[in-house]
N, C-alpha and C positions, 0 to 999 in steps of 0.2 A: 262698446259705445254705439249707440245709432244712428247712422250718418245723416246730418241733419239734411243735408238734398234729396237723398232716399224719402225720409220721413215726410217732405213737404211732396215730392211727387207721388207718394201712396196717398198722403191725404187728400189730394185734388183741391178742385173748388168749395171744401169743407161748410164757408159759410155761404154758401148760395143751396143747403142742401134741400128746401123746402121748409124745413122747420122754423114753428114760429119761437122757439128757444131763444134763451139767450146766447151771448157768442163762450161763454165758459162751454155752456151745457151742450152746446153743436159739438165743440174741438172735443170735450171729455169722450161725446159718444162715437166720435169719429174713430180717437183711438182705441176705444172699448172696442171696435168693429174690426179693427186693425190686428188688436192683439188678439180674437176670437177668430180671425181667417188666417191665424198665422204669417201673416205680412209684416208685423214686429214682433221679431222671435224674443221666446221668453228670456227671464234672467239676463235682459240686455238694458243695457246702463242710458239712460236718454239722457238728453244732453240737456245743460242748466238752465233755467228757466229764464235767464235773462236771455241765451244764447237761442233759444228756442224762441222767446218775443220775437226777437229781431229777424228771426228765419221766418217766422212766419206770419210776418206783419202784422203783431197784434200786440195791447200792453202788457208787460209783467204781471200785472191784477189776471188778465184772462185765462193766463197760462197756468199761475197760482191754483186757480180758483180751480180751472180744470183738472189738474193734478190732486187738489184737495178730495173731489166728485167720485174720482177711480180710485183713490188711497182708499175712500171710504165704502168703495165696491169691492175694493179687493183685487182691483187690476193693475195698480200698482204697488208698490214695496219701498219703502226710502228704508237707507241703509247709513247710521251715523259717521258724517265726514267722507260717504264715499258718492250719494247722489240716489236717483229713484230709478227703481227698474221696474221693470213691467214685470207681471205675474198674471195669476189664474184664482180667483176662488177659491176652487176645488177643481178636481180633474176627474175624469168618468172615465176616463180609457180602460184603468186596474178593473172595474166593476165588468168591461165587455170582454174583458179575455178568455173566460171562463167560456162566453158562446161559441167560439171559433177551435177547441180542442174537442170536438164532439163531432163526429164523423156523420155528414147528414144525414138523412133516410132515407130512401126511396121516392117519397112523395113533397119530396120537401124542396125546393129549387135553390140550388147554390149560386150566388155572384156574387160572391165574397172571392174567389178566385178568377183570374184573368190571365186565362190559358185553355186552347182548343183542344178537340181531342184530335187523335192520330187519323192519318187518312191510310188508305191501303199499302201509298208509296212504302210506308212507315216500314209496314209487315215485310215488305218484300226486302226494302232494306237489311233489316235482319235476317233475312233468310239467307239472302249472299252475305252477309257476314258470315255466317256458319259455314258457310261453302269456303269462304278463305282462310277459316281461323285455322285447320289444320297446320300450316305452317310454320303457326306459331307458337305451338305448345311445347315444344322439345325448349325453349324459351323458359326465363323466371315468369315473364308477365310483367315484371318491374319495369316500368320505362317514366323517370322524373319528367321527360320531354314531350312525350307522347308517340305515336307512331308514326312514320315520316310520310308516308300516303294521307295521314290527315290532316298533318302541318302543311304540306304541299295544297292539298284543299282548300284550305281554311286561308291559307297566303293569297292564295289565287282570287277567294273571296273577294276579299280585303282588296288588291289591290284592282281588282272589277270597280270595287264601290270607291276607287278615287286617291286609294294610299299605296303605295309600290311597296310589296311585303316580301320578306324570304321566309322560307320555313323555320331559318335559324331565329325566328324573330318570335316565331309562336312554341307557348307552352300548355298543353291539352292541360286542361283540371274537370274535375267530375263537377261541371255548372260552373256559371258566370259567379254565382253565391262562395264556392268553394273558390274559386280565383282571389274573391276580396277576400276571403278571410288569409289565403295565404299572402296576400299582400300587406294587407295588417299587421299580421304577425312578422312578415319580413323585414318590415320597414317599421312599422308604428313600434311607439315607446310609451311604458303606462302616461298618463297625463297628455301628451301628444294633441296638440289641437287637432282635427278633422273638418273642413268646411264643406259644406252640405248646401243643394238648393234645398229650399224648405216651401213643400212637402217634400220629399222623397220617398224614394223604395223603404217600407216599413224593414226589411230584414235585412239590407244593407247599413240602416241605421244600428236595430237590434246587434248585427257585427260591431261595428265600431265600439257600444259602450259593454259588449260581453270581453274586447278584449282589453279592454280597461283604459280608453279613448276617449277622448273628450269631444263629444261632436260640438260644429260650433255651426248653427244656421245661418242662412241668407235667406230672407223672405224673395219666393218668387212675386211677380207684377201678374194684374190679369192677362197681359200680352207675351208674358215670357219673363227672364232672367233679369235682375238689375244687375246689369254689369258693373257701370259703378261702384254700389253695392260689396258685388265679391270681391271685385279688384281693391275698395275699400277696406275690407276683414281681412284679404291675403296679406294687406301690407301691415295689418295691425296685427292679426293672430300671430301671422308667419308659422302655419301649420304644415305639419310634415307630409300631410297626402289633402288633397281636394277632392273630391268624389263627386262628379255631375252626372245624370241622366240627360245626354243633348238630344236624343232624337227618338223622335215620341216622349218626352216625356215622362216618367210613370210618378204621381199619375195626371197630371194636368194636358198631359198630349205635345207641350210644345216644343218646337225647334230649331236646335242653336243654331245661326247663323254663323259661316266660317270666320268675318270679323269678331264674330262677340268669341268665337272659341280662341280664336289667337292671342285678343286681349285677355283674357283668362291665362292662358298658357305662359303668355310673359310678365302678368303677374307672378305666378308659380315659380318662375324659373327665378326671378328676384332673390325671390327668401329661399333658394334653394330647396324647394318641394317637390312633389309627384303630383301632376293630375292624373285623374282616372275619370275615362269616361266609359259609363256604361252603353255601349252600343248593341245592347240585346234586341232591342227591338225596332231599330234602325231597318232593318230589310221590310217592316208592315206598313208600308206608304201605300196610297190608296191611287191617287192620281198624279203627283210629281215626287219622286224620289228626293230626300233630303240630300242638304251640301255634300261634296266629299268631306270625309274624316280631313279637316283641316291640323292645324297646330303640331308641325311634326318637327322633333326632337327628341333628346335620351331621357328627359325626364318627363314624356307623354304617355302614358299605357294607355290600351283599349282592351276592354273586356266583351265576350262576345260570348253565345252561346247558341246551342241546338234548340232552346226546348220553348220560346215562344214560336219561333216561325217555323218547327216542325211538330214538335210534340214533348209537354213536360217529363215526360214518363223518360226519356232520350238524354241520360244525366252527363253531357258533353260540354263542356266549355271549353273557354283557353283566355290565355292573356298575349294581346299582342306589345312588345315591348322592347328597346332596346337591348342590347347584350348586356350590361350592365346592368339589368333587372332581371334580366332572363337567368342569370348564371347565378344571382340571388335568389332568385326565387327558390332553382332548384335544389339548391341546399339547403335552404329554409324547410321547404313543403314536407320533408321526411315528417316532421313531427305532430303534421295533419294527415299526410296520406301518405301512400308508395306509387301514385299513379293513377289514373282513370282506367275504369274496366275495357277491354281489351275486345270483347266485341261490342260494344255500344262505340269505342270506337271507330270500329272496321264497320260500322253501320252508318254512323255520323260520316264515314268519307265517302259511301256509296253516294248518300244525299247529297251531299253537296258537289260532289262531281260528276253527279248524273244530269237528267232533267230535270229541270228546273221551271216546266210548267205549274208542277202542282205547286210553289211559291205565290206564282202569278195565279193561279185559280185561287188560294189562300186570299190574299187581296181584294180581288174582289170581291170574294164573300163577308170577309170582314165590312167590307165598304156599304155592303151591302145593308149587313145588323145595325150596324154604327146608323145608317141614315132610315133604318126604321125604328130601330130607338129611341134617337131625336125628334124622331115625325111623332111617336108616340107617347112619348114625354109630354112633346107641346103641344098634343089635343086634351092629354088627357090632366098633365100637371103642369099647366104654361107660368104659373108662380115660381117653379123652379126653374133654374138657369145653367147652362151649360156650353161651353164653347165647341164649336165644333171642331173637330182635330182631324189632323192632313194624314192621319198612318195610327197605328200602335193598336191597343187592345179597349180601351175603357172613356168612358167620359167618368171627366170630374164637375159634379152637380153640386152647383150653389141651393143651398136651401132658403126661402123665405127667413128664419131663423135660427139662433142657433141651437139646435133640439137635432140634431145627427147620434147620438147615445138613444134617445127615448126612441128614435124611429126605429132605429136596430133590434132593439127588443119587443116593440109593436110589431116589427116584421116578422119577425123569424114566430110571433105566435100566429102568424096566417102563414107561414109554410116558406118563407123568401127571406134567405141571409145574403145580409149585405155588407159592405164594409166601411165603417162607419171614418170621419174624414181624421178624426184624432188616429186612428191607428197608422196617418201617414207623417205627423209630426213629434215634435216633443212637447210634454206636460199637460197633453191635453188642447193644445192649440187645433183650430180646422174642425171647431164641434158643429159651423154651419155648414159642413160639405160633405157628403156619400161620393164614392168610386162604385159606379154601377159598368162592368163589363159587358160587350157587344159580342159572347163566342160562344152564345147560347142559340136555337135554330130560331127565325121571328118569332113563329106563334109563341112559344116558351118566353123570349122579351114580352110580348106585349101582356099575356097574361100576367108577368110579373110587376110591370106597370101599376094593371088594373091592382094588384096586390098590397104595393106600396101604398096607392092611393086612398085604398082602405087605411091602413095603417096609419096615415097621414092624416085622415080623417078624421081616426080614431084619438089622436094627439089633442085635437081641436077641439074634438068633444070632453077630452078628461081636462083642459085648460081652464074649462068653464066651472067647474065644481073642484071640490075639495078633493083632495086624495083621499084615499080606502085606507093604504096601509104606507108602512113605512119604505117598504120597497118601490111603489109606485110614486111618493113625494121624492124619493131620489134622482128618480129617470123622468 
């Protein structure tokens, strides 16, 4: 169900929006707009018409009428005896997948991923890994917990950034990615609700319904999280894990506040659940470091990883967690893995208990792409919108419309893939938004700019005339 205070604060001052509309034809397009940016997630139940008058200051006839407008576009669904939900049309996500399993070319610029490459640290890292691994080969290699010089690491991290950690507390997995799936499996039960901000991480979702989990959205606000909101769904789902991205983001950039994580958390612990926050990209702040990891308790995990703040290729995670999760996990994970590779380990604890300049030099470089991206955006595409973010990897770009499918495949025919904003929600929600990443060198951003803007152009031009073929009337 959609919490009818959510739904009036997504919709703002709905009827002051300019339009000389009627007031049906305002509210219909407001939530067309809603349920197109993902802010009322699909397949959710809105509340009755009479219940929604009254929320939203207007007659039964308006609300009717509105409802009738989107029934008849296709954005909404009534279901007999049970109430109207929101839906989609059609969905275009199935149609772009096929572009993103094709290994680019040479000449072809990728921002469809949002990840750096290695700096030399990286190399040398590895090289003292091989100088230490000796010791450890008379060894299985098998280790459920990981190696204790990089639990001790990775504690030390953690409790740098504000949460007082022991080794006993961390459990190394090959990636933040391979962390959730062994948490899912550990914990999650087929049918199992899952609450999600929405957007979220595409392959953190992908996990959830590969292992037979029901995600259940919370539409994010332009400003951040509706706490309300999630605290709203936690008490209604009552699902077994919550999965949040608090700091940075991915991909809208924003930052949980330690109040809003706590009220989160003691939702959770209500209905007897697991939060999970992913803190992978929590160390990429630009100018003030995000809150400390707030919300601590046994049913809080934190998932963290090597490979955005040093290098993807560095397939190192862990989950930081109470013992009562940690002593699950590790009986669980057999049936995914027998452990993380054993010099990418001894590599991963050089990093992070070395210097940690090249972190701080990362930083500011990011900071750097980020504010000539924006700068280049808005000389060159100032019709698109984008917030600017305190830390992480990417901005999330509002488009004029919703045509984020058709840009994608206009891009990638001038040489530029990008990632189109459906691939960050479910059903096809978020078709006005692109995730364009900052970790490419400027000139390489800005020409990609000028790229899009072709592309973008190009849209504008085939809007005006008929379509050619059946392919092109689809996108």
């Amino acid at each position: 169900m959609v919490n009818l205070n959510s739904l009036s604060r997504h919709l703002g001052d709905w009827r002051r929006s300019g339009s000389s509309d009627v007031a049906y034809r305002r509210l219909a397009d407001s939530l067309k707009g809603l349920i197109l940016d993902g802010r009322l997630p699909l397949n959710a139940r809105l509340p009755g018409e009479r219940r929604m008058a009254e929320g939203l200051g207007v007659s039964r006839i308006t609300v009717s009428a509105a409802l009738d407008r989107l029934r008849a576009d296709g954005f909404v669904a009534s279901r007999i005896g049970s109430g109207s939900y929101t839906s989609l049309p059609f969905s275009r996500t199935d149609r772009l997948e096929g572009l993103f399993h094709v290994a680019p070319g040479p000449e072809v610029v990728n921002m469809a991923t949002a990840v750096m490459p290695a700096g030399e640290h990286v190399h040398g890292a590895y090289a003292r890994a091989l100088e230490s691994l000796p010791p450890h080969l008379p060894g299985h290699g098998y280790d459920p917990t990981g190696l204790l010089p990089l639990r001790r690491a990775v504690a030390a991290s953690i409790a740098a950034a504000g949460l007082p950690t022991r080794p006993d507390q961390i459990v190394v997995t090959s990636g933040a990615q391979s962390g959730w799936a062994i948490l899912l499996r550990t914990f999650g039960r087929s049918g199992d609700a899952v609450v999600i901000d929405h957007p979220t991480y595409p392959h953190a979702l992908d996990a959830i319904v590969r292992a037979g989990l029901r995600p259940v959205p919370v539409a994010m606000t332009p400003s951040g999280w509706d706490i309300d909101g999630l605290v709203g769904t936690i008490d209604s789902a009552r699902p077994r894990l919550v999965y949040l991205v608090g700091a940075h983001q991915n991909p809208t950039g924003h930052v949980m506040g330690a109040d809003e994580e706590n009220a989160v958390a003691e939702a959770v612990a209500r209905v007897g659940g697991i939060l999970v926050m992913d803190d992978t990209q929590r160390e990429l702040w630009f100018d003030q470091p995000p809150p400390p990891p707030a919300a601590p308790g046994a049913h809080v995990v934190r998932l963290g990883s090597m490979s955005k703040t040093w290098w993807g290729g560095l397939r190192i995670g862990w989950i930081r967690a109470d013992a009562s999760v940690t002593d699950a996990v590790v009986r669980a994970r057999a049936s995914l893995d027998l452990g993380a590779a054993v010099v990418e380990q001894l590599a991963a604890a050089h990093l992070l208990s070395g210097d940690q300049n090249p972190v701080i030099a990362r930083r500011r470089l990011l900071a750097a792409r980020e504010a000539a991206l924006s700068a280049e955006l808005s000389r060159v595409l100032p019709e698109w919108r984008a917030a600017r973010p305190r830390g992480g990897l990417s901005l999330w770009v509002s488009l004029p419309r919703p045509a984020c499918s058709a840009l994608v495949v206009e891009a990638q025919k001038l040489g530029v893939i990008i990632s189109p904003g459906t691939r960050f929600g479910m059903g096809g929600a978020f078709e006005r938004f692109v995730r364009l990443p900052y970790c490419l060198p400027e000139p390489e951003l800005k020409a990609a700019v000028g790229t899009l803007a072709c592309a973008w152009r190009g849209l504008d031009e085939r809007s005006t005339r008929a379509p050619e073929s059946l392919a092109e009337a689809l996108f």
